[in-house]
C-alpha positions in Angstrom: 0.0 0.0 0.0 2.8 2.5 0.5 5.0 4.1 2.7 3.8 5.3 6.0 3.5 8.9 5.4 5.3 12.0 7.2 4.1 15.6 6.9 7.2 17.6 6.8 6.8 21.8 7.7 10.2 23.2 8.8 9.1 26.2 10.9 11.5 28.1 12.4 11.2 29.5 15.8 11.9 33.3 16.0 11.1 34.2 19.7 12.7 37.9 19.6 12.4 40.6 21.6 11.5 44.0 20.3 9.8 48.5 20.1 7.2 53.3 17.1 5.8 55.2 13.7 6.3 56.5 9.4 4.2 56.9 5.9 3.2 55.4 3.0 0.5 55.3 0.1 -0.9 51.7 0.1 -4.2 49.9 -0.9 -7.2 49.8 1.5 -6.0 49.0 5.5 -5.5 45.1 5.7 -7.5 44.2 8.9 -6.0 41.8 11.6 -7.6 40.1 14.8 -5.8 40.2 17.9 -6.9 38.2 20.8 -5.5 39.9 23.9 -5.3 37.7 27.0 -4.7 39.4 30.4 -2.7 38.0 33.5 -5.8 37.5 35.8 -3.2 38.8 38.9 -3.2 42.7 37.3 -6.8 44.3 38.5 -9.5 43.8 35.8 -11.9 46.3 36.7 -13.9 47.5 34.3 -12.3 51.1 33.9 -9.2 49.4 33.8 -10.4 47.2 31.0 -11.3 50.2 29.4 -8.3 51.6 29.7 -6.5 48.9 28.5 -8.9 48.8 25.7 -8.0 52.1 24.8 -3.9 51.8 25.3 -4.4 49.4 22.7 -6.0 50.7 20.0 -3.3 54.0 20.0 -0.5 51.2 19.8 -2.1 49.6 17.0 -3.2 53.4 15.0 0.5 53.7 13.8 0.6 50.3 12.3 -2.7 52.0 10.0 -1.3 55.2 9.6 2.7 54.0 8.9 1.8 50.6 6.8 -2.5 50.1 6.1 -2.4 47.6 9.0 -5.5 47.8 11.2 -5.4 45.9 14.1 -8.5 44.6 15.6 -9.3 43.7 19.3 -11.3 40.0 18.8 -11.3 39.6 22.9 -10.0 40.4 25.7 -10.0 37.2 28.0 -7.5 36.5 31.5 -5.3 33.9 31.6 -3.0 32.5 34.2 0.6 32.0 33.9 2.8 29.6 35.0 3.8 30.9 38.5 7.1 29.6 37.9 7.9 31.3 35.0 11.5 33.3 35.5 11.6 35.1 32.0 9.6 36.8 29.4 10.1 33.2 27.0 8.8 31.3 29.7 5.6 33.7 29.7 5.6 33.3 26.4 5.2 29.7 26.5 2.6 29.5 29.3 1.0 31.9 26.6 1.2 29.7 23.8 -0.2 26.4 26.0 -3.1 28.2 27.4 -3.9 30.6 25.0 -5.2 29.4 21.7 -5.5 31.6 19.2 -9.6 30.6 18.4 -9.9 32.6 15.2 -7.4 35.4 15.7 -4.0 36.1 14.1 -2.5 37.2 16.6 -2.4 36.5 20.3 -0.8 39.3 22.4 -0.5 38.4 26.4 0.0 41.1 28.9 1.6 40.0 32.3 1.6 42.0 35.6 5.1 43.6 36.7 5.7 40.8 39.7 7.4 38.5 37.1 11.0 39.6 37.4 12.2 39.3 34.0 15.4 41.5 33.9 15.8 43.7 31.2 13.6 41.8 28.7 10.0 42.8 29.2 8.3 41.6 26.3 9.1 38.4 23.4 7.3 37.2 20.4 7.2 34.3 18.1 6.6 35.2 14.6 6.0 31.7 13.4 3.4 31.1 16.0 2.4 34.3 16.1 2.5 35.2 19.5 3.7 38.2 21.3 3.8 38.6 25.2 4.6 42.1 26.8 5.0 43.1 30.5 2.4 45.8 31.4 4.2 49.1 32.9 3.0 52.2 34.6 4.3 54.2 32.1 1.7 54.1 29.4 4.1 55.2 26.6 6.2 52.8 27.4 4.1 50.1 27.3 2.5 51.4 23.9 6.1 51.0 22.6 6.8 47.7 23.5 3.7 46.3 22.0 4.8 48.1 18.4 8.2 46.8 18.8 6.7 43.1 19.6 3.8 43.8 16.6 6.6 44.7 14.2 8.7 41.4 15.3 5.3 39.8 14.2 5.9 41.3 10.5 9.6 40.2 10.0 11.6 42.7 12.0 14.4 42.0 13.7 16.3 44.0 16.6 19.0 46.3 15.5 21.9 48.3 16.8 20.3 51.8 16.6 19.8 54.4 18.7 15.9 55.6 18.5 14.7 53.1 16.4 12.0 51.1 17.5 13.3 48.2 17.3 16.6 49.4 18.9 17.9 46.3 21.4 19.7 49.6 23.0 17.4 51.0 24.8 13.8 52.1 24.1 13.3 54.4 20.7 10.3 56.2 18.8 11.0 55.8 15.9 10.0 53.1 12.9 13.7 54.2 11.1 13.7 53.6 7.3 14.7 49.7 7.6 12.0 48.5 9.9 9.4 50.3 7.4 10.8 49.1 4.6 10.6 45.3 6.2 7.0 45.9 7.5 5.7 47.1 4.4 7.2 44.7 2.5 5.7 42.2 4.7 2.2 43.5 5.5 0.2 41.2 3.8 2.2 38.1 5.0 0.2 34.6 6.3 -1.0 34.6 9.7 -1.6 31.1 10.6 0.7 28.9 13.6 3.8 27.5 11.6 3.5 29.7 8.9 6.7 31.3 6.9 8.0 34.8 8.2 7.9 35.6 4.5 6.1 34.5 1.8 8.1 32.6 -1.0 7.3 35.4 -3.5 8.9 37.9 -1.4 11.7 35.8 -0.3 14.4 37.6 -3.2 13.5 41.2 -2.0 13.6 40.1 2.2 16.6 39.1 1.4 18.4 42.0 -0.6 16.6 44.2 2.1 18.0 42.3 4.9 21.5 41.7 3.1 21.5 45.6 2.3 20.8 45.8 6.2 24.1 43.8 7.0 26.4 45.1 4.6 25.6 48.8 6.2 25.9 47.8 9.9 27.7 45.0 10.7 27.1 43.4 13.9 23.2 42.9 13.8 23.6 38.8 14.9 19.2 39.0 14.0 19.6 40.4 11.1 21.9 37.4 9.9 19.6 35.1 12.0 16.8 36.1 9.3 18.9 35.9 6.6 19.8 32.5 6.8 16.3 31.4 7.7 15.7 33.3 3.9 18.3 31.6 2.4 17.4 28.6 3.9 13.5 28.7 2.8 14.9 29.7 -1.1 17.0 26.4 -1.0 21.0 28.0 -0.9 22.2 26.4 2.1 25.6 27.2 1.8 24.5 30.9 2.1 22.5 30.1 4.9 25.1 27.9 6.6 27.3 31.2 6.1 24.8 34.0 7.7 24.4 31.7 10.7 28.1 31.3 11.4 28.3 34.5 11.1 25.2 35.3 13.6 26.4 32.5 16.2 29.9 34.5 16.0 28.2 37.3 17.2 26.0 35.7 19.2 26.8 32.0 20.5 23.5 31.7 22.8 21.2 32.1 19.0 18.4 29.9 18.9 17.4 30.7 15.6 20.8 30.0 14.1 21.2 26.2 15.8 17.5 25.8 14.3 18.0 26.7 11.2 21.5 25.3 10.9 19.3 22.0 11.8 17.0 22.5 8.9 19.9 22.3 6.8 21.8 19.9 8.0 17.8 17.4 7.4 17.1 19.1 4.0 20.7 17.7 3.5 19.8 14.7 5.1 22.5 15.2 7.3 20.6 13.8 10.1 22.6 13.5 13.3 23.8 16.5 12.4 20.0 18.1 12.2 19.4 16.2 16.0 22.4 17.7 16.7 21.3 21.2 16.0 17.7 21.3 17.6 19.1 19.8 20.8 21.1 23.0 21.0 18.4 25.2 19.7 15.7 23.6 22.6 19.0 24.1 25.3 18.9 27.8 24.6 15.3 27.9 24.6 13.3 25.3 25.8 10.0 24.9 26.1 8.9 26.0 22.1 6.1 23.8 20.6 7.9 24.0 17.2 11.5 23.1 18.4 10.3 19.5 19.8 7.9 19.9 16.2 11.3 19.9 14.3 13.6 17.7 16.7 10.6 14.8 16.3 11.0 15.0 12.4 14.9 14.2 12.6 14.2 11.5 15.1 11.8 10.1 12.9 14.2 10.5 9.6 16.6 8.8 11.7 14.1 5.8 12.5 14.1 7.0 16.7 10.1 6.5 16.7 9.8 6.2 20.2 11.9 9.5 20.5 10.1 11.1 17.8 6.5 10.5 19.4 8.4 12.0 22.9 8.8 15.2 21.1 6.2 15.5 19.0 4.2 14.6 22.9 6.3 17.3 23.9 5.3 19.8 21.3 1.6 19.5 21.8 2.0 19.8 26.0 3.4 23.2 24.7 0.4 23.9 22.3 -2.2 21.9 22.6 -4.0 22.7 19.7 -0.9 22.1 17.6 -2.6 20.0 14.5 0.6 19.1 12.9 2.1 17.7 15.6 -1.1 15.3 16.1 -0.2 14.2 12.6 3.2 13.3 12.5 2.4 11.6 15.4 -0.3 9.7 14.0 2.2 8.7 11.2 5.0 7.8 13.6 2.2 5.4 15.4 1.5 3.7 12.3 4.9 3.0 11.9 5.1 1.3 15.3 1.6 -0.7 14.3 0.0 0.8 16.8 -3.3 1.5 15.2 -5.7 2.7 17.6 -3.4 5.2 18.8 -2.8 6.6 15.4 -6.2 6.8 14.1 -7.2 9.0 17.5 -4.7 11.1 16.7 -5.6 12.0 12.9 -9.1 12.7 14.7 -7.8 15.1 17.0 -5.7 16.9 14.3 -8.9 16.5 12.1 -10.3 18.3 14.8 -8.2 21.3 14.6 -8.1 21.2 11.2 -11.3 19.4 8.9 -9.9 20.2 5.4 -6.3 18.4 5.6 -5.8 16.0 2.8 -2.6 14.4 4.9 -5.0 13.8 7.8 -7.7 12.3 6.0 -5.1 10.0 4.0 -3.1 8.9 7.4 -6.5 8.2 8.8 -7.6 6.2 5.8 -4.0 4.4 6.3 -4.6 3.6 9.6 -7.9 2.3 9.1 -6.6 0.0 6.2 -3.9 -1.6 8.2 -6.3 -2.1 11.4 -8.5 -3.9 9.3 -6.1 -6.6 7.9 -4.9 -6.7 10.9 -8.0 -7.6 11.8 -9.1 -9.6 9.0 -5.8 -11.9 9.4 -6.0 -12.4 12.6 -9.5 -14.4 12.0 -11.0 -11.4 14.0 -14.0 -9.4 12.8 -12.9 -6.5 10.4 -16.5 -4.2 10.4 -17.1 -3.7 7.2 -17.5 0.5 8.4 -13.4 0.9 8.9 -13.7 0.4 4.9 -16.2 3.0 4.3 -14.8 5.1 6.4 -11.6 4.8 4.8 -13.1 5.2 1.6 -14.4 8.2 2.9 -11.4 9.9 3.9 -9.5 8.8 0.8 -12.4 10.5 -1.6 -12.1 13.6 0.8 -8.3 13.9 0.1 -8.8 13.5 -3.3 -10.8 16.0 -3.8 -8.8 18.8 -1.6 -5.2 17.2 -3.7 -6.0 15.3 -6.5 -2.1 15.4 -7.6 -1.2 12.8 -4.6 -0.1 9.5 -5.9 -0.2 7.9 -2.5 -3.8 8.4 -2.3 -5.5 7.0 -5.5 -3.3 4.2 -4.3 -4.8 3.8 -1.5 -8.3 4.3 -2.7 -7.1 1.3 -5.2 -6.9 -0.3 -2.5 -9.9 0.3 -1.0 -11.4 -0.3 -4.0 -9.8 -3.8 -3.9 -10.9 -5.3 -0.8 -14.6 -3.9 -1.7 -14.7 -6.0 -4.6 -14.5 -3.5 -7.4 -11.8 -4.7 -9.0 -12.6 -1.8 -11.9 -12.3 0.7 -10.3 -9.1 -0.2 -8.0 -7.4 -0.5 -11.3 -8.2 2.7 -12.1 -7.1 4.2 -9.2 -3.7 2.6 -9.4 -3.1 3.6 -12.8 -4.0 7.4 -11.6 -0.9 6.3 -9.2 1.4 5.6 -11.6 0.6 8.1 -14.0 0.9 10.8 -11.5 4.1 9.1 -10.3 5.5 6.1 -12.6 8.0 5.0 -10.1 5.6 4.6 -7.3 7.1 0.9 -7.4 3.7 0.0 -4.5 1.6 1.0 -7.0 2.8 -1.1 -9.7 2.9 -4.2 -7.2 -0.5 -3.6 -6.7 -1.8 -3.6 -10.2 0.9 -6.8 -10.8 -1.1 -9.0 -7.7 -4.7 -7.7 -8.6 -4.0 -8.8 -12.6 -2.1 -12.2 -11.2 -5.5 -12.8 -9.2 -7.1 -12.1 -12.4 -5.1 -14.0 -14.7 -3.8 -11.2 -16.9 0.0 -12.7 -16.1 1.5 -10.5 -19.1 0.1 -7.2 -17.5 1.2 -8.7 -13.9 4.3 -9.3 -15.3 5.1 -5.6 -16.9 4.5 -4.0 -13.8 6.9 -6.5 -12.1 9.4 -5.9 -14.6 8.9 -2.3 -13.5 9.9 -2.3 -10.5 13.1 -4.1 -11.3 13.8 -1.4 -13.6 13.1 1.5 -10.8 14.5 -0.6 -8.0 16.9 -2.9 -9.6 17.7 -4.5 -5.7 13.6 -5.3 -5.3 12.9 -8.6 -3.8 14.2 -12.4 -4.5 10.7 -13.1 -5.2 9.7 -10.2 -7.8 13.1 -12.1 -9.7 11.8 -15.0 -9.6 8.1 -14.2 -10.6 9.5 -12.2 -13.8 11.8 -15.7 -14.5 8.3 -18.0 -14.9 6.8 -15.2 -16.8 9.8 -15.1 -19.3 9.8 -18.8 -19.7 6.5 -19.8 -19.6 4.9 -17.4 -21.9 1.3 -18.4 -21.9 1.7 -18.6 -18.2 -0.2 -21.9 -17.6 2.6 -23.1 -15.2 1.4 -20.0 -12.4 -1.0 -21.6 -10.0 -3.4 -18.9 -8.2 -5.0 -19.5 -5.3 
């Protein structure tokens, strides 16, 4: 039937810490939802609320005025951080547990000021799109924290310049020419957990922006940090190897750099040196959903699929509502034939997220294989696993009809419903979509030996010798009695 399937998304983690306005002529404001979530130990009175409320909205006016960026409020709700918590990251990931974002793009939490967090009073993720800020008694203050953390949000980075916003120097007022540039550049960028800082299409300019950045003022380690995740998403990894050497030079204690350093060193398939890499990356900041997200898909390259389900466990404890985490695992549980397990997973990621044609076909897997399981064990297979299969399979289909693995797998289905037909048809969608999906060929070659068509069983066997030259004993000798035997009356089926 096909390799057990793994949905790979390299995410990098940018949890940054950042700080106000400039203008522009753009296209009508692009409008985002913000779900605010307040630390239930500052006073939520009313009035308070309101003046909260109101803070709020004249942080967000300069992000309409400077870029055509209005900010909505979706809620205001209180949360409860982890008491232990001993920096503005570990805030950060309460926030990200215990906050789900429930239709906004953004979540922003605001702690109260008995969390002694040093000189860092605020963090963001801009892959999960999360920001958490400390609230202060000076109002403007706190206005400009928020815009630095909201501008982290759109790509920005901290730089070495006195008054700019996003100055890791000290507090500034001032958007500067660079940060503009990167937030306009960025405004209409996807807002959904996982998703890329930058969009593909704006990948070339990011990065001559960003490069432009570094050439000017050396000594930004964030600015390289970005560029090598650039480099990395447009496929030069030497580049990107370079910018992070150069970023962990300046700054040995870079997150971002180890992760992205690991994302190379798997796209590489380098991977002990990609488990290498994240290890680091979580020891500098642990704790991230995505980190354990990324560490899980080395371990499971690597065949560690115990370790992999411990850290793709791991990255749900830190977001629970983390859909592609339920899905790897779900894959790395049918791996270990541990059916039941993996089919409640694809429903809880199905949960999250209805329309995802790697869900529905890992689901439809995992039904398959629990029903011959089933079925050879002498033990009742229902008859509704197949439907149900079938069901998610068609599904897929639909949302990706380009997938080889699934009209296999609907051959299949097809197969052990007794529509002989139609599984052919399927598979031969397989192969013409892919012609060396070799599964797919050994399925048509068994359903046309059951059917006595030995000449077509035999091409397909041939076939996979030719893709796969190493492929079984038994494929050899199958293609031997077909070559000698010619009208195939020797072959005995069953």
């Amino acid at each position: 039937m096909g390799k057990v399937p793994f949905l790979r998304k390299i995410p990098l983690v940018v949890a940054l810490l950042a700080l106000s306005p400039f203008s522009y002529a753009f296209p009508p404001p692009r409008t985002l939802h913000v779900r605010v979530a307040v630390d239930g130990n500052l006073e939520v009175k009313e009035s308070w609320r309101m003046d909260l409320t109101r803070l709020l909205k004249d942080a967000f006016f300069s992000f309409r005025t400077q870029f055509g960026i209005q900010l909505k409020i979706n809620e205001i709700t209180t949360w409860n951080p982890d008491p232990d918590s001993g920096s503005a990251y570990d805030l950060l990931k309460s926030l990200e547990k215990r906050i789900p974002h429930e239709g906004s793009d953004i979540v922003l939490g605001i702690v109260s000021p008995q969390y002694h967090l040093g000189d860092r009073k605020a963090a963001s993720c801009s892959c999960l799109n999360y920001a958490l800020v400390q609230y202060l008694d000076s109002k403007r203050d706190l206005e400009l924290v928020i815009q630095h953390e909201i501008c982290h949000l759109f790509g920005a980075v901290d730089l070495r310049e006195k008054g700019s916003i996003m100055s890791g120097q000290g507090r500034g007022y001032v958007f500067g020419g660079f940060t503009s540039r990167v937030v306009l550049l960025n405004r209409n960028r996807a807002f959904y957990p996982a998703s890329p800082v930058f969009a593909a299409e704006k990948g070339d300019e990011a990065i001559s922006l960003f490069a432009a950045r570094a050439a000017s003022n050396p000594g930004e380690d964030e600015v390289h940090a970005m560029l090598a995740l650039l480099y990395f998403e447009k496929g030069d990894y030497a580049s990107a190897s370079e910018q992070c050497a150069i970023c962990l030079a300046l700054n040995p204690e870079s997150s971002s750099a180890n992760a992205t350093l690991g994302h190379i060193h798997l796209a590489q398939h380098d991977i002990n040196g990609a488990i290498a890499d994240y290890w680091k990356a979580l020891a500098l900041q642990p704790g991230f959903s995505i980190p354990h997200y990324n560490l899980g898909i080395a371990l499971f390259e690597n065949e560690e699929t115990d370790q992999a389900i411990a850290e793709f466990q791991e990255a749900i404890e830190a977001k629970p509502d983390y859909a592609e985490a339920y899905a790897n695992l779900a894959s790395a549980y049918l791996k270990k034939e541990e059916y039941d397990l993996s089919i409640q997973a694809c429903r809880t990621a199905l949960g999250l997220t209805p329309n995802s044609p790697e869900v529905l076909y890992v689901l439809a897997f995992g039904l398959i294989l629990k029903w011959e399981a089933l079925r050879s064990s002498n033990r009742d297979a229902p008859s509704e696993m197949l439907e149900e299969a079938f069901s998610s399979c068609q599904k897929s289909i639909w949302l990706r009809p380009d997938v080889p693995e699934t009209h296999n797998l609907m051959g299949t289905v097809y197969n052990y419903s007794g529509k002989p037909d139609l599984a052919e048809a399927e598979f031969l969608a397989a192969v013409e979509l892919r012609p060396e999906l070799t599964t797919a060929h050994f399925n048509l070659a068994m359903m046309y030996f059951k059917m006595k068509e030995y000449e077509k069983s035999a091409l397909h066997l041939r076939r996979i010798l030719e893709i796969n030259p190493k492929a079984g004993l038994g494929l050899k000798i199958m293609e031997a009695i077909f070559d000698k035997t010619r009208k195939y009356k020797m072959l005995q089926v069953r």
